[in-house]
N, CA, C and O atoms as a Tinker XYZ file with bonds, in Angstrom:
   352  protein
     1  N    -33.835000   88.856000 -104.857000    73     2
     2  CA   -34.391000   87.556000 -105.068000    64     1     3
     3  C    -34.971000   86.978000 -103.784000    63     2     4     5
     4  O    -34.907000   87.531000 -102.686000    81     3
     5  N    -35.530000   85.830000 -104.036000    73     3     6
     6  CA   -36.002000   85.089000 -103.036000    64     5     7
     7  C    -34.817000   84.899000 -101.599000    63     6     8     9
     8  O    -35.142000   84.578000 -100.456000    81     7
     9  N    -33.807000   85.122000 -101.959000    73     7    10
    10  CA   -32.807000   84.828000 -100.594000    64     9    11
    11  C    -32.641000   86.178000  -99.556000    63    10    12    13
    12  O    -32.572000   86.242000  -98.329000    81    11
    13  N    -32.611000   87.167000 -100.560000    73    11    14
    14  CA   -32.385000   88.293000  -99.923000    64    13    15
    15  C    -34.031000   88.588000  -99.207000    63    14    16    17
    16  O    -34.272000   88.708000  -98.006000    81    15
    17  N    -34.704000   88.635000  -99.985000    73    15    18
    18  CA   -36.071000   89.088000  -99.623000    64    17    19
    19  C    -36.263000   88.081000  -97.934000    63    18    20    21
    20  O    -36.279000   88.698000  -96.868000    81    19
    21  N    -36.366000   86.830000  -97.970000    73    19    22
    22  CA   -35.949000   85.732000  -96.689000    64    21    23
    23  C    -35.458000   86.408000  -95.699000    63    22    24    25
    24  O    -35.996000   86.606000  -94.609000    81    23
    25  N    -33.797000   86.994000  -96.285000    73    23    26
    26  CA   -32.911000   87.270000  -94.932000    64    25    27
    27  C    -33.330000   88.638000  -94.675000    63    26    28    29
    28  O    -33.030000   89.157000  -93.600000    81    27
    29  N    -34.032000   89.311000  -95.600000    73    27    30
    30  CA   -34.640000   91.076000  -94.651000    64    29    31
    31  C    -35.679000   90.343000  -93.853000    63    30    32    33
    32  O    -35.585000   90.471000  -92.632000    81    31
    33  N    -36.820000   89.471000  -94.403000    73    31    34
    34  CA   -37.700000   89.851000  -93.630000    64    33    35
    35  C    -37.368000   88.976000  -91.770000    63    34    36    37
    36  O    -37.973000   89.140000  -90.710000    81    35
    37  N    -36.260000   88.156000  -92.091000    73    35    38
    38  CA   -35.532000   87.156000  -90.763000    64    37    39
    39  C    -35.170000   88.172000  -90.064000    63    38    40    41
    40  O    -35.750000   88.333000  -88.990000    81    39
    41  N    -34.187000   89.072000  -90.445000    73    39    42
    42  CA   -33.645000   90.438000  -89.491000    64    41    43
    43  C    -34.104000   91.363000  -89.306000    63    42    44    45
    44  O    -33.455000   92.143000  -88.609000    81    43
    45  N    -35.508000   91.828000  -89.829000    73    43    46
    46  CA   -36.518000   92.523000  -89.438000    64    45    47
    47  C    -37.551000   92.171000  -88.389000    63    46    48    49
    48  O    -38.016000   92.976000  -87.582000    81    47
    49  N    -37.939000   90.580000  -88.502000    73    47    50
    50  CA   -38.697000   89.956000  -87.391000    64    49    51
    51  C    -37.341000   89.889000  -86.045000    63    50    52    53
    52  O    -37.556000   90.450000  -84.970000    81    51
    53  N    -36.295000   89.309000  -86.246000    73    51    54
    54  CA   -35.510000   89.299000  -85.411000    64    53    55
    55  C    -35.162000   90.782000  -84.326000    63    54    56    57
    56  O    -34.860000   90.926000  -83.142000    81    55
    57  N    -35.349000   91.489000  -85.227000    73    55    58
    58  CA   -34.790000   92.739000  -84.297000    64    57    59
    59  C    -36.154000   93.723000  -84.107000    63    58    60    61
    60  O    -36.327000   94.941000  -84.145000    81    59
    61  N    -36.926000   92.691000  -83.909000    73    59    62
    62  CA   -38.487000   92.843000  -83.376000    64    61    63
    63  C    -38.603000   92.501000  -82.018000    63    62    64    65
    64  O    -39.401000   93.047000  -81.258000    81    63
    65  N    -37.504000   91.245000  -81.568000    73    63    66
    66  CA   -37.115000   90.288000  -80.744000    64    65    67
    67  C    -37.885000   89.057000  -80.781000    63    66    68    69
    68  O    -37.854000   88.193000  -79.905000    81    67
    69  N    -38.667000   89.022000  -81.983000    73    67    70
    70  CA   -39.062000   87.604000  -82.673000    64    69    71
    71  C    -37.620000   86.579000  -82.396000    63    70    72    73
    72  O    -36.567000   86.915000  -81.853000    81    71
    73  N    -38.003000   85.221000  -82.982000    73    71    74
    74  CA   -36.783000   84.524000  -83.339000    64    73    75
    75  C    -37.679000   84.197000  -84.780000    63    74    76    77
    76  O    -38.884000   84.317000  -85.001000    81    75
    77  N    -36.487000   83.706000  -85.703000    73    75    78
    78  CA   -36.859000   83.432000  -87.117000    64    77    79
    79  C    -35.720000   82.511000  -87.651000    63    78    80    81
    80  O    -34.500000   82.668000  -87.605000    81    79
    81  N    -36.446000   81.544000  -88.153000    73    79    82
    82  CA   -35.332000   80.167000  -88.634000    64    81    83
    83  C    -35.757000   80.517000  -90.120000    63    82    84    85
    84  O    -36.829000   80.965000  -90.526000    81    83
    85  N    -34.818000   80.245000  -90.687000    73    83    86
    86  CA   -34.827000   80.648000  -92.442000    64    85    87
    87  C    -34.388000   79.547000  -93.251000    63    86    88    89
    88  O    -33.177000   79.572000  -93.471000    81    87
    89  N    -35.122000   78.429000  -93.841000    73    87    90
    90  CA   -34.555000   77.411000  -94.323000    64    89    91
    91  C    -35.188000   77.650000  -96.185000    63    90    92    93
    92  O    -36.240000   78.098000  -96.640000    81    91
    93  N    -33.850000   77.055000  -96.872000    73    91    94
    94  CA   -34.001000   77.309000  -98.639000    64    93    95
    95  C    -34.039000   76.398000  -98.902000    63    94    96    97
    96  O    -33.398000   75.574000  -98.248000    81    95
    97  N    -34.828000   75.990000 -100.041000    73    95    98
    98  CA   -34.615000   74.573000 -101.154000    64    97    99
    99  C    -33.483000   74.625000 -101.948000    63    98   100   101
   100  O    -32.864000   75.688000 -101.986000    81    99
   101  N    -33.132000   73.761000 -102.532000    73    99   102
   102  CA   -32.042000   73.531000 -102.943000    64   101   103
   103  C    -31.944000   74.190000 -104.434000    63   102   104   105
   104  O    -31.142000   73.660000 -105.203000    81   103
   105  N    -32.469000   74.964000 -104.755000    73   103   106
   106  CA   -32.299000   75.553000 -106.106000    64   105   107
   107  C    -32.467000   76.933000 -105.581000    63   106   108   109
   108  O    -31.992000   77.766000 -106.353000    81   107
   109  N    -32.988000   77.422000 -104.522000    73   107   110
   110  CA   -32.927000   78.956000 -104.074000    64   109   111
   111  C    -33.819000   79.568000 -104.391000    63   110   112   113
   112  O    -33.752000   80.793000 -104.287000    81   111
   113  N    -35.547000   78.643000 -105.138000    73   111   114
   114  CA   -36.396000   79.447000 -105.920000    64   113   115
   115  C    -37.484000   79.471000 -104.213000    63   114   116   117
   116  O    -38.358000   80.330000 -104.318000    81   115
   117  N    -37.513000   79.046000 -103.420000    73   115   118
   118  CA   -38.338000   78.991000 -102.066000    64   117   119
   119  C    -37.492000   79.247000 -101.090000    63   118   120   121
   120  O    -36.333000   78.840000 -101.159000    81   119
   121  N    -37.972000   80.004000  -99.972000    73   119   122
   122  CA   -37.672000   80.238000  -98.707000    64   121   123
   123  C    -38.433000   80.159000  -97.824000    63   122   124   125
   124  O    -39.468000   80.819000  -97.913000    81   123
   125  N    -38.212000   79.359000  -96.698000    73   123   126
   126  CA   -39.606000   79.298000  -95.530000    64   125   127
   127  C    -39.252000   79.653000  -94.354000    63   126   128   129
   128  O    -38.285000   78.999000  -93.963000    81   127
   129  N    -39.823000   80.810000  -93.242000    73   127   130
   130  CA   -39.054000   81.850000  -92.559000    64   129   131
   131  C    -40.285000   80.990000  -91.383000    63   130   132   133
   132  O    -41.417000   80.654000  -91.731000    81   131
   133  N    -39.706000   80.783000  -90.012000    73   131   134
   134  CA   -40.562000   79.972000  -89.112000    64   133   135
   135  C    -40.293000   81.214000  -88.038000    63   134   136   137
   136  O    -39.300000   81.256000  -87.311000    81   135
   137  N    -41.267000   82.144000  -88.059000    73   135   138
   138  CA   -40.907000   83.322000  -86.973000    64   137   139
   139  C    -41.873000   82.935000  -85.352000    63   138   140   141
   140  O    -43.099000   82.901000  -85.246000    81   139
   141  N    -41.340000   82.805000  -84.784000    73   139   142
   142  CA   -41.806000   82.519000  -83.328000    64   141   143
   143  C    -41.820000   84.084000  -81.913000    63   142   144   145
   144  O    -40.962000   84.942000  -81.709000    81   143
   145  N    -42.801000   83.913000  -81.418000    73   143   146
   146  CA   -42.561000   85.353000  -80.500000    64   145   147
   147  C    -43.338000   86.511000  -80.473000    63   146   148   149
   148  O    -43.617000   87.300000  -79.571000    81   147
   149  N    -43.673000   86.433000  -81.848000    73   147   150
   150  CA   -45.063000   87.221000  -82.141000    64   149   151
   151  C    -44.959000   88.556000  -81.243000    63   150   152   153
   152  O    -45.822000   88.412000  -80.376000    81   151
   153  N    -44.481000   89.455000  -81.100000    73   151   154
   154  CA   -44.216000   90.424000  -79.697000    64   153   155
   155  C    -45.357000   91.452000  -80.660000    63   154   156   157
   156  O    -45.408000   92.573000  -80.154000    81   155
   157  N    -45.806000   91.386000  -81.279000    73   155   158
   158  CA   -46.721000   92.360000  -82.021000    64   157   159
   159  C    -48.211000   92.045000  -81.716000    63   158   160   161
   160  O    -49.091000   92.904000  -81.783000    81   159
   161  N    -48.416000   90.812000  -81.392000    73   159   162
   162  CA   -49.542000   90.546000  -80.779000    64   161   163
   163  C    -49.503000   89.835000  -79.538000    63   162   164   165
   164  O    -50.380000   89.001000  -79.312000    81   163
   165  N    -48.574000   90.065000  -78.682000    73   163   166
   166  CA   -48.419000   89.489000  -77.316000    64   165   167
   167  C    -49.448000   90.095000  -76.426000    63   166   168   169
   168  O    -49.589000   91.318000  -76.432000    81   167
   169  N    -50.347000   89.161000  -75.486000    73   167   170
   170  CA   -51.183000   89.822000  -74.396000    64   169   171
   171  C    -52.340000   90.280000  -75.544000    63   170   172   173
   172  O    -53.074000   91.176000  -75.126000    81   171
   173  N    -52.643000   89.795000  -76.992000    73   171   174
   174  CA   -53.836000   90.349000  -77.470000    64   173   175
   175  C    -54.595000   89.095000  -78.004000    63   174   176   177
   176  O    -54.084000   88.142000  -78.594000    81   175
   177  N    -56.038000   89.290000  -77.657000    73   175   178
   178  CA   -56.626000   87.704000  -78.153000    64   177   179
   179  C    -57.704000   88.347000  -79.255000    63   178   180   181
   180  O    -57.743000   89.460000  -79.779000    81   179
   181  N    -58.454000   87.319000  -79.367000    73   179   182
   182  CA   -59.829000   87.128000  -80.007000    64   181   183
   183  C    -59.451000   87.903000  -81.192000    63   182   184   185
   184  O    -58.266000   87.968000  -81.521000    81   183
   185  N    -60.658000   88.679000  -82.064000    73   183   186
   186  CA   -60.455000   89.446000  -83.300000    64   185   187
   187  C    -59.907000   90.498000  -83.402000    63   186   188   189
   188  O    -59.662000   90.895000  -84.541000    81   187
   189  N    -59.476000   91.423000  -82.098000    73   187   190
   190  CA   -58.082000   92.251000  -82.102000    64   189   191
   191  C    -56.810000   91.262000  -82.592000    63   190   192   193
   192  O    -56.087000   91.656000  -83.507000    81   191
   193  N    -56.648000   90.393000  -82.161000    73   191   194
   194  CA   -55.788000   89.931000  -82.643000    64   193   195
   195  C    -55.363000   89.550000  -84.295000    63   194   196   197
   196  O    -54.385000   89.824000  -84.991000    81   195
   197  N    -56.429000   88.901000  -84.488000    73   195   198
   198  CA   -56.870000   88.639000  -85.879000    64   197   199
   199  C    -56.773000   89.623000  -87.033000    63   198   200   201
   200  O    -56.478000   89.388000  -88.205000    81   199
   201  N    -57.153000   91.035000  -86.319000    73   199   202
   202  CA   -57.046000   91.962000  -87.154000    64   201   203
   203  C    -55.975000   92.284000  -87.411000    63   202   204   205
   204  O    -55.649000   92.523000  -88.574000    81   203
   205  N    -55.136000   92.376000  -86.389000    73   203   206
   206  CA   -54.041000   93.113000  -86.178000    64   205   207
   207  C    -52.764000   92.190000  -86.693000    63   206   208   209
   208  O    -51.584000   92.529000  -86.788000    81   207
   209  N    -53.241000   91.204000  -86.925000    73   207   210
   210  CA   -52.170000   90.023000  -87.975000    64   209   211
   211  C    -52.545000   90.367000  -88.825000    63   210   212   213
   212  O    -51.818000   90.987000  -89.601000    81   211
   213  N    -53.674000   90.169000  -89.060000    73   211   214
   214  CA   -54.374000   90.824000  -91.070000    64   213   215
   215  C    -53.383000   92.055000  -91.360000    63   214   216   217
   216  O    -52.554000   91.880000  -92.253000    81   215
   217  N    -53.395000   93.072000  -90.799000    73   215   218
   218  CA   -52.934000   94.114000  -91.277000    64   217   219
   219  C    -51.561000   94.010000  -91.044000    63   218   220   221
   220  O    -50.982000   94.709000  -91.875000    81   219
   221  N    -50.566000   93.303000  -90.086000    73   219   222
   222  CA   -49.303000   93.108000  -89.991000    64   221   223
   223  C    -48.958000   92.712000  -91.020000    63   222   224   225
   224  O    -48.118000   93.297000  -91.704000    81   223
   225  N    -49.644000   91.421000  -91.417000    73   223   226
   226  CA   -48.741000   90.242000  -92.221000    64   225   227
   227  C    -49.119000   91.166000  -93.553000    63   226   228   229
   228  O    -48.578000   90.559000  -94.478000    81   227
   229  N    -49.558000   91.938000  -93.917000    73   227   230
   230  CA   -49.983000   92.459000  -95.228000    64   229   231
   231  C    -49.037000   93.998000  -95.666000    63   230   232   233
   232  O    -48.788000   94.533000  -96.746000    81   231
   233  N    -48.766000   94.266000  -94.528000    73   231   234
   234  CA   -47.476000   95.450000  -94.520000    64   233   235
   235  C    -46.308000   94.846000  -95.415000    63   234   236   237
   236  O    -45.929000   95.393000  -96.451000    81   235
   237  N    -45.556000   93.176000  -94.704000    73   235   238
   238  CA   -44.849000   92.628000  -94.729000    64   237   239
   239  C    -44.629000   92.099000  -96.393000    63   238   240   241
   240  O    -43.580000   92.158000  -97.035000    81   239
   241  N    -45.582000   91.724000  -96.721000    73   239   242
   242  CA   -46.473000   91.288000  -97.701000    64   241   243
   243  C    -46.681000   92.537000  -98.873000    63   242   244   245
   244  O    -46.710000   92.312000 -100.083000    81   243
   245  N    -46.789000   93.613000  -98.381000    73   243   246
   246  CA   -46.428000   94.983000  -99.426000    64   245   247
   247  C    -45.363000   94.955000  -99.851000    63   246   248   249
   248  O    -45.046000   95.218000 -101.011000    81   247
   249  N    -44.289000   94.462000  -98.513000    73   247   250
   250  CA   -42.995000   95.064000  -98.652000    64   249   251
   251  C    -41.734000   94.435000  -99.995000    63   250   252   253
   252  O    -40.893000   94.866000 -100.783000    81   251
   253  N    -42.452000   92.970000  -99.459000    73   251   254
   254  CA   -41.943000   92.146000 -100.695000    64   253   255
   255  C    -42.232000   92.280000 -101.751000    63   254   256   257
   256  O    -41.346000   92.459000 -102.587000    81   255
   257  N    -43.290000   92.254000 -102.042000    73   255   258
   258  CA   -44.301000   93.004000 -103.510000    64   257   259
   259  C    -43.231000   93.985000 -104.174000    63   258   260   261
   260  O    -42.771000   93.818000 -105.304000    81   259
   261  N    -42.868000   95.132000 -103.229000    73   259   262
   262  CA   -42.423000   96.277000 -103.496000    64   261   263
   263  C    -41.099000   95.912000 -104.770000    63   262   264   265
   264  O    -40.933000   96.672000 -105.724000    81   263
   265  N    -40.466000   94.967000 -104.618000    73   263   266
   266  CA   -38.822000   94.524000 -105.074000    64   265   267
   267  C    -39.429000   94.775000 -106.548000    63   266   268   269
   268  O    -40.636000   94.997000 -106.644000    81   267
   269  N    -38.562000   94.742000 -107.773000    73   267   270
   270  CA   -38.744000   94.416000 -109.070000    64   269   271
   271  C    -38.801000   93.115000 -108.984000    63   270   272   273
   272  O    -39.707000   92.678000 -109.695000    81   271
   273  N    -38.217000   92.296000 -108.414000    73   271   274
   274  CA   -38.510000   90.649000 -108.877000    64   273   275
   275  C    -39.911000   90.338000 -107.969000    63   274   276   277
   276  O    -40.290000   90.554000 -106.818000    81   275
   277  N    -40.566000   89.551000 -109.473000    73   275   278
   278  CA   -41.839000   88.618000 -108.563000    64   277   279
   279  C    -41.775000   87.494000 -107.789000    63   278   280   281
   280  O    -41.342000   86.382000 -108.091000    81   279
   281  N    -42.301000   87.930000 -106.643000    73   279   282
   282  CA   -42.369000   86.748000 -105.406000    64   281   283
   283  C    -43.345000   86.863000 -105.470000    63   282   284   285
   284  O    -43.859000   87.895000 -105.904000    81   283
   285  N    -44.272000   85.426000 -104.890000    73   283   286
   286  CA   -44.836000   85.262000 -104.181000    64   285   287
   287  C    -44.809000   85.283000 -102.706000    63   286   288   289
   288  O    -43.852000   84.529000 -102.525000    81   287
   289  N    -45.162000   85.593000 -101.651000    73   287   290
   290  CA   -45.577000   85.545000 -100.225000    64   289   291
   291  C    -46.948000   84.995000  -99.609000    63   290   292   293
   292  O    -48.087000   85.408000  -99.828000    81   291
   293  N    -46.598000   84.125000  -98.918000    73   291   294
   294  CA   -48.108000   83.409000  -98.111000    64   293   295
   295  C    -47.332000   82.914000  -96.793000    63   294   296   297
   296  O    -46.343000   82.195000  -96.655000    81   295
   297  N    -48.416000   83.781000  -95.605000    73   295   298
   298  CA   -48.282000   83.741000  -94.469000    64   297   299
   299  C    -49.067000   82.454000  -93.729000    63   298   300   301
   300  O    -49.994000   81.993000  -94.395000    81   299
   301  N    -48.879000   81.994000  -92.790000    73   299   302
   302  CA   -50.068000   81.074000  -91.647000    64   301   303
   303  C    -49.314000   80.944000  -90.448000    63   302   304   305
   304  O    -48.098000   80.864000  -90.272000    81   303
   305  N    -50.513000   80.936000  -89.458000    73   303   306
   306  CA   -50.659000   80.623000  -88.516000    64   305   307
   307  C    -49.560000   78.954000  -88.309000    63   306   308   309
   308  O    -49.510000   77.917000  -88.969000    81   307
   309  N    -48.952000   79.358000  -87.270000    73   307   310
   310  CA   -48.075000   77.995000  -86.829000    64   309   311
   311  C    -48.031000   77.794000  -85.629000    63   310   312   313
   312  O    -46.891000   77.847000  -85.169000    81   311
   313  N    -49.100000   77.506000  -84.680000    73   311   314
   314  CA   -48.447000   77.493000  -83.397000    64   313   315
   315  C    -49.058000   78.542000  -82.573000    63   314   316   317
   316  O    -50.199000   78.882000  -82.264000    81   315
   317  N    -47.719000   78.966000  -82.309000    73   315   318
   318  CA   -47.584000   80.314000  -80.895000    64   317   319
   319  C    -46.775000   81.179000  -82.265000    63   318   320   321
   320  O    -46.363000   82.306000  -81.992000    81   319
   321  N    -46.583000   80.735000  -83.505000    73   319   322
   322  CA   -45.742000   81.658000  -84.279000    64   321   323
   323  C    -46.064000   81.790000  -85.786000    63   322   324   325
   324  O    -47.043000   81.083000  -86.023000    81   323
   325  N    -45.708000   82.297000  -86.677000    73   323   326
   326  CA   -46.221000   82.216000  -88.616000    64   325   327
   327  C    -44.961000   81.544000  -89.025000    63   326   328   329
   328  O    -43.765000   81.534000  -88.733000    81   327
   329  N    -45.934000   80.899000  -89.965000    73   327   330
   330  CA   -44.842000   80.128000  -91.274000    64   329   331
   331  C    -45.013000   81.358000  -92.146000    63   330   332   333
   332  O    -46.035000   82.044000  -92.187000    81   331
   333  N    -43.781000   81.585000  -92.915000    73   331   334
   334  CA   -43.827000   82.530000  -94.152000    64   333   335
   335  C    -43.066000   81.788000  -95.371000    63   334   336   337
   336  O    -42.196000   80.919000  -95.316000    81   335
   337  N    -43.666000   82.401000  -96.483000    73   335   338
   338  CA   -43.212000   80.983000  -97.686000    64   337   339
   339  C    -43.105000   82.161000  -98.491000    63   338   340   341
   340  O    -43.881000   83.116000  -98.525000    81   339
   341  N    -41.669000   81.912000  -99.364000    73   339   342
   342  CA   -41.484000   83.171000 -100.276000    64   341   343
   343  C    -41.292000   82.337000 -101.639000    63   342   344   345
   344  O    -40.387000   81.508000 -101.544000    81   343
   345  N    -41.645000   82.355000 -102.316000    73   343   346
   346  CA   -41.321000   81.884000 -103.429000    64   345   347
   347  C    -41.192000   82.594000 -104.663000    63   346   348   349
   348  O    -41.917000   83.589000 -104.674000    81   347
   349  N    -40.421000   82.408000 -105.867000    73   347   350
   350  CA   -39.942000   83.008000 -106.723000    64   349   351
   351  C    -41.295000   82.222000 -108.009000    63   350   352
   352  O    -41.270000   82.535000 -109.199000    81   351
C-alpha cells in the first residue's frame, strides 16, 4: 500500500545518503516523501541535469507502478530537493 511503498522509497533515497521526511494523512490513502541531497545529481547543472532527473524519477516511478496495488506517483522539483506524492 501507500505506506509501505513511502517507507521503501524513504530507505532507498536514504541509503543513497539523501535525507527523506515521510509524512501521511490521516486515513493512510497519501504519502508525501520530502527527499533533500539529491547526491544523484550533485555537481551536475543545466539539461544534463534535467535529463538525468527525467530518467531517475521515472525508474522510481516504474518501481511503484510495479506493486499489484494502484498508486499514483508525482514527483517535483522542491528546492535543492523533490517532493514525492504517493497516493492510493
Amino acid at each position: 500500500g501507500v505506506a509501505d511503498a513511502a517507507r521503501f522509497l524513504a530507505a532507498v533515497f536514504e541509503g543513497m545518503g539523501d535525507s527523506a521526511e515521510t509524512a501521511f494523512d490521516e486515513n493512510g490513502s497519501r504519502a508525501i516523501i520530502r527527499q533533500r541531497g539529491l547526491r544523484i545529481v550533485r555537481d551536475i547543472k543545466g539539461d544534463d541535469r534535467e535529463d538525468l532527473l527525467c530518467c531517475w524519477t521515472a525508474i522510481w516511478k516504474g518501481t511503484i507502478a510495479s506493486h499489484r496495488a494502484f498508486m499514483n506517483v508525482s514527483v517535483a522539483e522542491d528546492g535543492d530537493g523533490l517532493l514525492w506524492t504517493i497516493d492510493a
